[in-house]
ROSE-4610 file (N, C-alpha, C; in Angstrom, 1 decimal, always signed):
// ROSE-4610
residu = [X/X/X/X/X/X/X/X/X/X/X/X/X/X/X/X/X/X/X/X/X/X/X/X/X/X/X/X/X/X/X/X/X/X/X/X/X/X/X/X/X/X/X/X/X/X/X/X/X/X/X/X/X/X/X/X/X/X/X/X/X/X/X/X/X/X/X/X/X/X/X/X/X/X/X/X/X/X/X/X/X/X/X/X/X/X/X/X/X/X/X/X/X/X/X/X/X/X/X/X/X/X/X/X/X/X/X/X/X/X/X/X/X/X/X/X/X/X/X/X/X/X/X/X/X/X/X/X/X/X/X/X/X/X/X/X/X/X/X/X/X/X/X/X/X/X/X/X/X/X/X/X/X/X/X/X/X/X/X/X/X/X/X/X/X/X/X/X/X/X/X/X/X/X/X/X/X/X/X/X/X/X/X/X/X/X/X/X/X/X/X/X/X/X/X/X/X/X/X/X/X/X/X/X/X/X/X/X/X/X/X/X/X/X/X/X/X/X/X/X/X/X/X/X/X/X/X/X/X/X/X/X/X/X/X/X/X/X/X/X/X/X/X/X/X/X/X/X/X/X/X/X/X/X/X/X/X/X/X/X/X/X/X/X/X/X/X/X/X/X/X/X/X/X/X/X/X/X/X/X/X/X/X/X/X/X/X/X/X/X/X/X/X/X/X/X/X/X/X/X/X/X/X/X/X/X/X/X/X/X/X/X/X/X/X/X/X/X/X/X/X/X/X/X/X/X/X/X/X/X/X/X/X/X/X/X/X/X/X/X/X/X/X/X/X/X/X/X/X/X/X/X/X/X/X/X/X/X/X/X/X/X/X/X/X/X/X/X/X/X/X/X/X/X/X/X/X/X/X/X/X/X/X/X/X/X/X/X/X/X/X/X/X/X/X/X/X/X/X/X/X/X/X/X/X/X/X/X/X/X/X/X/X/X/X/X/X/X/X/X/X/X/X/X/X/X/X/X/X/X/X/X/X/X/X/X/X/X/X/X/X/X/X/X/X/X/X/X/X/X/X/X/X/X/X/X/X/X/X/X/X/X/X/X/X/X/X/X/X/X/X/X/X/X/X/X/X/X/X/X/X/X/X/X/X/X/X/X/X/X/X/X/X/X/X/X/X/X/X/X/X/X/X/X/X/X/X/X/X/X/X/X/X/X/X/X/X/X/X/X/X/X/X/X/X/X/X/X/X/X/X/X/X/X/X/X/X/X/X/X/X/X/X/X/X/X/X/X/X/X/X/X/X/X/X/X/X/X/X/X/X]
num = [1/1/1/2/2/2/3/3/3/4/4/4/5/5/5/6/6/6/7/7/7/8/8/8/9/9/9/10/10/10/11/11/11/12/12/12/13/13/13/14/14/14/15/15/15/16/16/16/17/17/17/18/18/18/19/19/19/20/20/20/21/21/21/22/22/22/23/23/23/24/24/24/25/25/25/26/26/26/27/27/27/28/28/28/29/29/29/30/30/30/31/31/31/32/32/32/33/33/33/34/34/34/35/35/35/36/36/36/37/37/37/38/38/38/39/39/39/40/40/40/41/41/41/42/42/42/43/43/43/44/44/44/45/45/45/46/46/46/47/47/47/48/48/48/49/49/49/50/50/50/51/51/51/52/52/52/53/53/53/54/54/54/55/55/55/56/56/56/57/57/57/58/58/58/59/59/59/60/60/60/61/61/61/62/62/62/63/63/63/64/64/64/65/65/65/66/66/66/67/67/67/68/68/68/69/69/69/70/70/70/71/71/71/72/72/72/73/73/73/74/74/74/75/75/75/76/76/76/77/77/77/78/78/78/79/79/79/80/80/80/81/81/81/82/82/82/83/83/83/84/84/84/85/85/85/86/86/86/87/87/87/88/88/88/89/89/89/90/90/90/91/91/91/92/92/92/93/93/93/94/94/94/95/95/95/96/96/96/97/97/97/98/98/98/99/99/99/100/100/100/101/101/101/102/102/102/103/103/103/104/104/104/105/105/105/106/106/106/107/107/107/108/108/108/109/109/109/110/110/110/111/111/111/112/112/112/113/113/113/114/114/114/115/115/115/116/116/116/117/117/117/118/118/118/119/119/119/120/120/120/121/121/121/122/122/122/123/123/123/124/124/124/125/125/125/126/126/126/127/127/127/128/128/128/129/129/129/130/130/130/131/131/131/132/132/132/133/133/133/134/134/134/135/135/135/136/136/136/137/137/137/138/138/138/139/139/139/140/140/140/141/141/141/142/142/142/143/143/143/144/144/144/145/145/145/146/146/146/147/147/147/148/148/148/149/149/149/150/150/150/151/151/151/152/152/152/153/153/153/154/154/154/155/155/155/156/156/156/157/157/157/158/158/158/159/159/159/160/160/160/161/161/161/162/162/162/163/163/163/164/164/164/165/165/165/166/166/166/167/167/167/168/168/168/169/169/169/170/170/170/171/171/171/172/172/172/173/173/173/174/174/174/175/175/175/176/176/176/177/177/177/178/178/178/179/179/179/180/180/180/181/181/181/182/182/182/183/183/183/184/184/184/185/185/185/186/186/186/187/187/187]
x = [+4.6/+5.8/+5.7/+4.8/+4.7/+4.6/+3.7/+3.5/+4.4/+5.3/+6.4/+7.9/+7.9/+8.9/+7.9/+6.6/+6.3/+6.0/+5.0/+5.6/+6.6/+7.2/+8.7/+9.1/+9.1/+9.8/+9.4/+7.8/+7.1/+7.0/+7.2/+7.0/+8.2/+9.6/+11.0/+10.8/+10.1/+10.5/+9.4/+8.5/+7.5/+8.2/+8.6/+9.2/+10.6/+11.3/+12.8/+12.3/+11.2/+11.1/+9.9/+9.5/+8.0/+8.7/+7.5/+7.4/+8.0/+7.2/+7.8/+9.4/+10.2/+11.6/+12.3/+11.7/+12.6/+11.8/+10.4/+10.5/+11.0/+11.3/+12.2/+13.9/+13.9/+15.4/+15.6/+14.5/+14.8/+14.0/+13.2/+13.3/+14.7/+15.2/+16.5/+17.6/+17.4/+17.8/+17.9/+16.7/+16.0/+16.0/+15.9/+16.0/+17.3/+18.6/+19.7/+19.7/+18.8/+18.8/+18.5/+18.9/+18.5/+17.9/+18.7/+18.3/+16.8/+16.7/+15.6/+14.4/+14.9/+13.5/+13.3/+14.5/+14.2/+13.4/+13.4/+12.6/+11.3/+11.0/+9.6/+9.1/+9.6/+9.0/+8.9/+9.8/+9.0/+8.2/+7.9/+6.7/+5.3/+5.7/+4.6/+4.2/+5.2/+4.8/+4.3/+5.1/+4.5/+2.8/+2.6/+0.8/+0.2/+0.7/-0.4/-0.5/+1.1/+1.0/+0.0/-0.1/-1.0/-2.2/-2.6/-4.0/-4.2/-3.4/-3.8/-4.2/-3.3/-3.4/-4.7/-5.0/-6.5/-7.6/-7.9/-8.6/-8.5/-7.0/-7.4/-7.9/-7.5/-8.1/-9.8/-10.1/-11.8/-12.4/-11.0/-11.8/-12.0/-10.7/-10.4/-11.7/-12.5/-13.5/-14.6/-14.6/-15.8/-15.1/-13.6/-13.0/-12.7/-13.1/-12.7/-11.2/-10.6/-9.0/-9.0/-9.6/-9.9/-9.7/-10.7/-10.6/-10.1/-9.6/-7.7/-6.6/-6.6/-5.4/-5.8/-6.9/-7.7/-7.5/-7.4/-7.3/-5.6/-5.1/-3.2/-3.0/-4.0/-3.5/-4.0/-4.5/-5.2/-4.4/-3.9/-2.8/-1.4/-1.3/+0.2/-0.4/-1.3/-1.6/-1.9/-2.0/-2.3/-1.2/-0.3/+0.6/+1.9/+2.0/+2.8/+2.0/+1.1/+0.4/+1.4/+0.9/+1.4/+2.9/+3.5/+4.9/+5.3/+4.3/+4.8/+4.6/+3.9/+3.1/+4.2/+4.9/+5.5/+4.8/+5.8/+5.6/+5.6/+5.0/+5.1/+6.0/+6.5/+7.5/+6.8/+7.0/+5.9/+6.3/+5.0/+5.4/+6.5/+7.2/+8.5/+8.2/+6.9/+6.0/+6.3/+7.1/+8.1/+7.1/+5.9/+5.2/+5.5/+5.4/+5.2/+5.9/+5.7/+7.2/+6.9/+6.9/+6.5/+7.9/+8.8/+10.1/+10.3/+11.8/+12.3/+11.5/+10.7/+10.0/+8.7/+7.7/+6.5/+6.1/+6.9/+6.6/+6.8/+8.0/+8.1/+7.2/+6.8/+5.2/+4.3/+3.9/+2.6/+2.7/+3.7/+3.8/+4.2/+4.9/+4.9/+3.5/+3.4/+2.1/+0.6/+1.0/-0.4/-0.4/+1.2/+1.8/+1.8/+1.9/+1.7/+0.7/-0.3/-1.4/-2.4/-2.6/-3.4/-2.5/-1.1/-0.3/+0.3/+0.6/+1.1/+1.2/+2.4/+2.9/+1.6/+0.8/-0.3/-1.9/-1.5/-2.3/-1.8/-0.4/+0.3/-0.3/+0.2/+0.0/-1.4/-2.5/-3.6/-4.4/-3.5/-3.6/-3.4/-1.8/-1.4/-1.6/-2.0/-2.9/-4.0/-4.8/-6.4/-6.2/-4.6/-4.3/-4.1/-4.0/-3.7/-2.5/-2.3/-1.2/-1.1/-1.9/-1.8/-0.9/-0.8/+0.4/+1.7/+1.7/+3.7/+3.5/+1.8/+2.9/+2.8/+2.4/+2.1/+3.6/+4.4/+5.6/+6.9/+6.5/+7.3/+7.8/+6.6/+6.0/+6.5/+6.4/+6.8/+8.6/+9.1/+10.4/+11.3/+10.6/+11.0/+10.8/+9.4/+9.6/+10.7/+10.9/+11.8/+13.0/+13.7/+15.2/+15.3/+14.4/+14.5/+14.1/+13.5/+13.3/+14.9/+15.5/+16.5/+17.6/+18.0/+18.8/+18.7/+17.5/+17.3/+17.4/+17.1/+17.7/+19.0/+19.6/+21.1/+21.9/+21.1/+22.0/+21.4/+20.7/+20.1/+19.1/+18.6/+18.1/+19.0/+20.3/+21.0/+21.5/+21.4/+22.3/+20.9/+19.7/+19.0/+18.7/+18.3/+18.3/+19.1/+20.6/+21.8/+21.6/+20.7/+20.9/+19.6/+19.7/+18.8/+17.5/+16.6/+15.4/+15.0/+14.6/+13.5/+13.7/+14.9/+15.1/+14.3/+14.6/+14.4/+12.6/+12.3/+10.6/+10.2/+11.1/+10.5/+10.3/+11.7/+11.8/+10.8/+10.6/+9.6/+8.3/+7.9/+7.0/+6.5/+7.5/+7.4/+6.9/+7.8/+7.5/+6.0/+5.9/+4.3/+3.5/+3.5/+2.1/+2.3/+3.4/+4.3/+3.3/+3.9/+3.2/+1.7/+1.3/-0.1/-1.1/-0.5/-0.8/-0.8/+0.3/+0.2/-0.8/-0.5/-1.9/-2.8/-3.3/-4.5/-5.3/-4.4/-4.7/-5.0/-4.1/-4.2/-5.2/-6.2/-6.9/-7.9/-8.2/-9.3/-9.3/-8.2/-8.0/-8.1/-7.1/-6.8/-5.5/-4.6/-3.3/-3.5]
y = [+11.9/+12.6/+14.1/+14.6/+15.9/+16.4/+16.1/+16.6/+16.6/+15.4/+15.3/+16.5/+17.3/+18.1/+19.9/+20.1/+20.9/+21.1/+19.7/+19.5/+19.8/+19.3/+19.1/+21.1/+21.3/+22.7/+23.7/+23.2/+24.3/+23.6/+22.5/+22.3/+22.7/+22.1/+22.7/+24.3/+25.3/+26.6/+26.7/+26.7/+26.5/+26.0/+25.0/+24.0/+24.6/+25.7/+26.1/+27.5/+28.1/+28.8/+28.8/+27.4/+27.4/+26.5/+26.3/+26.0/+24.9/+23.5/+22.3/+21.6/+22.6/+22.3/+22.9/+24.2/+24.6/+23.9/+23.1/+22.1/+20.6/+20.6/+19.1/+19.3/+20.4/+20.8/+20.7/+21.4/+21.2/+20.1/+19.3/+17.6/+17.5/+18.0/+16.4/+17.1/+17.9/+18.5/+18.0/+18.3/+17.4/+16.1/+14.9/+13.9/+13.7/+13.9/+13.6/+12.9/+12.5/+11.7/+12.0/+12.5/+13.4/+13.1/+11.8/+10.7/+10.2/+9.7/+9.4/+10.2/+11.4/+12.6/+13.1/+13.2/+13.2/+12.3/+11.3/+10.0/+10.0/+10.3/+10.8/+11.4/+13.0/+13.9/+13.3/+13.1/+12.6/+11.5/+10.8/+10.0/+10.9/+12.1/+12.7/+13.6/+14.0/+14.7/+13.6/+12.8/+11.7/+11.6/+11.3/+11.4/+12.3/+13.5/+14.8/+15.1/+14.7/+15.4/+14.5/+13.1/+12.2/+12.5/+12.8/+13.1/+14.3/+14.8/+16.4/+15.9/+14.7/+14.5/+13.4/+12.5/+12.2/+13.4/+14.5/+15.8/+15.9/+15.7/+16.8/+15.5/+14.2/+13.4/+13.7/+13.6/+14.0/+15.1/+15.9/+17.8/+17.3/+16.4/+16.7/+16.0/+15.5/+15.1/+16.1/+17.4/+18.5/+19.7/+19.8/+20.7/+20.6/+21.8/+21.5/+22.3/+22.3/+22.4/+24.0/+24.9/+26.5/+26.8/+25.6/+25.5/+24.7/+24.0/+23.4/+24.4/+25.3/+26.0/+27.0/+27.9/+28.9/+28.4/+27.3/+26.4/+26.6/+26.1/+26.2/+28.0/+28.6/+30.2/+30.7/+30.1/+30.6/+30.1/+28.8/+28.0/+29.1/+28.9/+30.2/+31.6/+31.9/+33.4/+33.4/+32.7/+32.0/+31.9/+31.1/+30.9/+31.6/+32.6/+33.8/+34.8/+34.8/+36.1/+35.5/+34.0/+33.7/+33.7/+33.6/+33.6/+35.1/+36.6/+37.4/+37.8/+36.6/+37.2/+36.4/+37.4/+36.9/+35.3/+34.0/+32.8/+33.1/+32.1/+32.2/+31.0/+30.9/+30.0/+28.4/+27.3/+26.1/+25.8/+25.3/+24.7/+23.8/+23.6/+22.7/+21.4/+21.3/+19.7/+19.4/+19.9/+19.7/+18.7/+18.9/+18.0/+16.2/+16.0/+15.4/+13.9/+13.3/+12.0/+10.7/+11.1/+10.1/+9.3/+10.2/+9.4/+10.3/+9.7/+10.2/+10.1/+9.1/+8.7/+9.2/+8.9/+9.2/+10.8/+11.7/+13.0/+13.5/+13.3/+14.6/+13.8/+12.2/+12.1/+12.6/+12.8/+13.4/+15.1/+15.4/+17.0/+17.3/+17.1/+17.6/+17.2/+16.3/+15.6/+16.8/+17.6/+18.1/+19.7/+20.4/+21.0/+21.5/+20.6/+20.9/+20.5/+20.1/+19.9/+21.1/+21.2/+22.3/+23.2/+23.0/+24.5/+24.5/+25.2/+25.8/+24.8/+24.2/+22.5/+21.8/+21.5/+20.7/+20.8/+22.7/+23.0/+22.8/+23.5/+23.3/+22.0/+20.7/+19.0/+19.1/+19.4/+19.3/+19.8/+21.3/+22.4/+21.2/+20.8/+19.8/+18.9/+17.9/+17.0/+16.7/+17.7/+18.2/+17.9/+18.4/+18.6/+17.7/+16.4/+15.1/+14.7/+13.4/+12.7/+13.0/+12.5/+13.3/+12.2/+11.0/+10.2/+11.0/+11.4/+11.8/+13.4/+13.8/+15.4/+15.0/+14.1/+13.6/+13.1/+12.5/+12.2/+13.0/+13.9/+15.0/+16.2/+16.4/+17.3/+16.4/+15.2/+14.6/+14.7/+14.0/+14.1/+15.5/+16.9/+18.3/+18.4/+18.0/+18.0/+17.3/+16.4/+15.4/+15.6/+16.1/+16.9/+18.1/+18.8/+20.3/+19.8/+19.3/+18.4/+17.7/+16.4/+15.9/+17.2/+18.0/+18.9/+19.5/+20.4/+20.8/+19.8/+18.9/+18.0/+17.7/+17.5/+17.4/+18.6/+19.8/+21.3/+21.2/+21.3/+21.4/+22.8/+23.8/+24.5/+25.8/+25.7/+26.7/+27.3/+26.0/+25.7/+26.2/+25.8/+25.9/+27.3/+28.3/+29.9/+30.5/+29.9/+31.0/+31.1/+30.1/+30.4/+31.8/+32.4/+33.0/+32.8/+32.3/+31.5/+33.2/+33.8/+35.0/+35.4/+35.9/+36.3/+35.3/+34.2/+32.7/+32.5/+32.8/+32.9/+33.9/+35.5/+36.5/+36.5/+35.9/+35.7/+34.3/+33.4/+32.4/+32.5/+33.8/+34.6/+35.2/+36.0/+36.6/+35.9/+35.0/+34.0/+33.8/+32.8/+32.0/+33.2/+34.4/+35.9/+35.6/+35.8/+36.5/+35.0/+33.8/+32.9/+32.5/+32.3/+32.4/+33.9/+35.1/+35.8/+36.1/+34.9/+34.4/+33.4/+32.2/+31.7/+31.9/+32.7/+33.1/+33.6/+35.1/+35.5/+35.0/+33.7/+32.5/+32.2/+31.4/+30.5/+31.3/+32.9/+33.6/+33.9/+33.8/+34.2/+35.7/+36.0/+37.6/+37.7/+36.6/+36.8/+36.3]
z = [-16.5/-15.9/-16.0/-16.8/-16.8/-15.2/-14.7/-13.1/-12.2/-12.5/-11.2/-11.2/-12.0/-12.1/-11.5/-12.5/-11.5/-10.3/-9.7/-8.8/-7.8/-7.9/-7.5/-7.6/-8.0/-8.3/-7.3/-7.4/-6.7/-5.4/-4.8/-3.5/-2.8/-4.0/-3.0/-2.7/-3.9/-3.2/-2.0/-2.1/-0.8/+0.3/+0.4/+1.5/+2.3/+1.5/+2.1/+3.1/+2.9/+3.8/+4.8/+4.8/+5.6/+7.0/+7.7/+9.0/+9.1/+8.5/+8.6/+8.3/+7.7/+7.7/+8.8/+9.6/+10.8/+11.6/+11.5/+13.0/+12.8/+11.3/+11.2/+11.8/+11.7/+12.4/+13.9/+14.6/+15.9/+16.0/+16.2/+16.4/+16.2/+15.5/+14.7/+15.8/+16.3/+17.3/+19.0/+19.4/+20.4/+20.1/+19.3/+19.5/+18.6/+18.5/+17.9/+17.2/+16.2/+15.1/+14.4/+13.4/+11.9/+11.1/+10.6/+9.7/+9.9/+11.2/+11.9/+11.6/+11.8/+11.8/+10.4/+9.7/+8.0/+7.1/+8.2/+7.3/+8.0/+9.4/+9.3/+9.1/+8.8/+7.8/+6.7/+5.8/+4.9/+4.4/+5.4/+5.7/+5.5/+6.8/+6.7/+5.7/+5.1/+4.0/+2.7/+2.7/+1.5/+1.5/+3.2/+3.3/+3.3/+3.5/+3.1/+2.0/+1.0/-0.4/-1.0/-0.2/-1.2/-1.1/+0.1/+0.3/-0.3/-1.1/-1.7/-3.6/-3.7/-4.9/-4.9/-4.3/-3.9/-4.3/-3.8/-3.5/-4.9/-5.6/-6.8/-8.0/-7.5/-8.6/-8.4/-6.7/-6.8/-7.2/-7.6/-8.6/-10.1/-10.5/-11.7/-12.6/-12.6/-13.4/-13.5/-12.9/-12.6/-13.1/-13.3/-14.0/-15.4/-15.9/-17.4/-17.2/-18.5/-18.8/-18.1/-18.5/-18.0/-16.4/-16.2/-14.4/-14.0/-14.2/-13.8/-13.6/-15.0/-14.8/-13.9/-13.9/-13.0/-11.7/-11.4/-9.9/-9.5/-10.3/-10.3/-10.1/-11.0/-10.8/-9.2/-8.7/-7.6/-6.1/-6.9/-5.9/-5.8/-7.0/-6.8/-6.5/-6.9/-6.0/-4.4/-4.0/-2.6/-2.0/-2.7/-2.3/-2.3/-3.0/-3.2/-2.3/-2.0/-1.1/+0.3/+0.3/+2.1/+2.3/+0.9/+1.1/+1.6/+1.7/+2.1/+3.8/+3.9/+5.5/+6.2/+7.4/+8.6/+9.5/+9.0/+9.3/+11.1/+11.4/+12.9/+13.8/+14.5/+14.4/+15.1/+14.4/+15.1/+16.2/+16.6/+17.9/+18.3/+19.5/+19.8/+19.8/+20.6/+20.8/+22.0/+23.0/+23.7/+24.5/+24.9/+25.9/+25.1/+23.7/+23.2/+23.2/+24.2/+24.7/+23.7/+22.2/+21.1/+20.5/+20.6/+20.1/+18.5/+18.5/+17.7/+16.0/+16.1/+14.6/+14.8/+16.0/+16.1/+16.3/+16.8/+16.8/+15.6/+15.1/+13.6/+12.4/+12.7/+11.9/+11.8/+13.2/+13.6/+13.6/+14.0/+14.1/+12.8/+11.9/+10.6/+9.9/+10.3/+9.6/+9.9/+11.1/+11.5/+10.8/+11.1/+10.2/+9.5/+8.3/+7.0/+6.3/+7.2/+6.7/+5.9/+4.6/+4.0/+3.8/+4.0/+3.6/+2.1/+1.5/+0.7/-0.6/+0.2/-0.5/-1.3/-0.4/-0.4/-1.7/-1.4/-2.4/-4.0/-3.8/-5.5/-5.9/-5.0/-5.5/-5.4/-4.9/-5.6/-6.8/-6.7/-8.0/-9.5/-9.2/-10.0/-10.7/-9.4/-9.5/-10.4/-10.2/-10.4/-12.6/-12.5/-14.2/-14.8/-14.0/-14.5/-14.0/-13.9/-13.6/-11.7/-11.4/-9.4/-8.8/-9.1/-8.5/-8.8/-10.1/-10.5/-9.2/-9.1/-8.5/-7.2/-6.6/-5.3/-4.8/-6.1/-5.6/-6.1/-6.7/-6.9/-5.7/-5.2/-4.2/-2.6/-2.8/-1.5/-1.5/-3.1/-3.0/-2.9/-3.4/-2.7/-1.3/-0.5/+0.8/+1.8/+1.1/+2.0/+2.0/+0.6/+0.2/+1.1/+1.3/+2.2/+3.9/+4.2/+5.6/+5.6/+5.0/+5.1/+5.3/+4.5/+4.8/+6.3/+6.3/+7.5/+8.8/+8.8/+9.9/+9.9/+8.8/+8.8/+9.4/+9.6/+9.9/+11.2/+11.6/+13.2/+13.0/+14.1/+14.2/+14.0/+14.7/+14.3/+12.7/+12.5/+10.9/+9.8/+10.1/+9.1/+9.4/+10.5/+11.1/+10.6/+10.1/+9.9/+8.4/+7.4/+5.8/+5.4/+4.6/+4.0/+3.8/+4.4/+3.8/+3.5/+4.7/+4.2/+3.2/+2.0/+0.6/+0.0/+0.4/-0.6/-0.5/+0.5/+1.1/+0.2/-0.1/-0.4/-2.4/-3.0/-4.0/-4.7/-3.7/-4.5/-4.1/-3.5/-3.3/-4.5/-4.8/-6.0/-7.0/-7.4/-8.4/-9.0/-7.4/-7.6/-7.9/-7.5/-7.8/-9.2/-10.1/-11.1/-12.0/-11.6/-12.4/-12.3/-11.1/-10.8/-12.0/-12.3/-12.9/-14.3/-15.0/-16.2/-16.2/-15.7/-15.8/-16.0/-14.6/-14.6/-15.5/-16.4/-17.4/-18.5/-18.5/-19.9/-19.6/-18.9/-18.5/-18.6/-18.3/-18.6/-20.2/-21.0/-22.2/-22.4/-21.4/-21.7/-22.2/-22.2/-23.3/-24.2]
């Protein structure tokens, strides 16, 4: 159980200001079913975060404890760098005549593939326990996707993400930087 809380922590702040929750909003938008498109994102995020924790069970026997955590520090440095770079806004899909279930599968699914989220749960992963961050990491995606569909595109545009992008930006550098330092044994 250790995994599924950090996990979890670090995928919700990742997940409130990235891509795949403002295109789970407009789907739920364009196809009027929220519920609908909240449960295929998090379909689709269930299978990338799993495939991330797969990745890290196939690191974690070549990592010693040093390079586990050096791996997590490099995840949150990575991922606090990208939390500062101007997101680009995703595609609509609009050609996409898949339905209310099969698009925000496949389009979240393609997405969020390799992004931010994905690395933490393999970072995680890699540390042991990669089912609990696999479902940690899915159940933060799916809370901030569910919401965001529930608001629409307007609703989720009018909250603060960029502070919220800029402050768990901060964070992951700030922690990624402790780690790191631990893991080299400079604290």
């Amino acid at each position: 159980m250790e995994a599924i809380v950090p996990a979890f922590l670090l995928a919700l702040l990742s997940q409130l200001g990235d891509r795949p929750a403002l295109l789970t909003a407009i789907l739920a938008d364009r196809y009027r079913r929220p519920l609908v498109v909240a449960c295929a994102a998090g379909l689709a995020h269930a299978l990338g975060n799993g495939l991330a924790a797969l990745a890290g069970v196939a690191m974690a026997p070549i990592l010693n404890p040093n390079a586990q955590a050096l791996l997590l520090a490099f995840a949150l440095l990575a991922g606090g760098l990208g939390g500062f770079l101007n997101e680009k806004r995703p595609s609509r899909y609009e050609s996409w005549k898949l339905g209310a279930f099969f698009a925000p599968l496949l389009g979240i699914f393609v997405l969020a593939l390799g992004d931010r989220t994905q690395f933490f749960t393999l970072a995680v992963a890699a540390k042991g326990m990669p089912w609990y961050a696999a479902v940690g990491a899915a159940i933060a995606a799916f809370a901030v996707g569910f919401v965001a569909a529930l608001l629409g595109e307007a609703g989720w545009r009018a909250l603060p993400l960029r502070w919220v992008r800029i402050v768990s930006a901060a964070l992951f550098l700030v922690a990624g930087i402790y780690i790191g330092l631990g893991a080299l044994r400079l604290l």
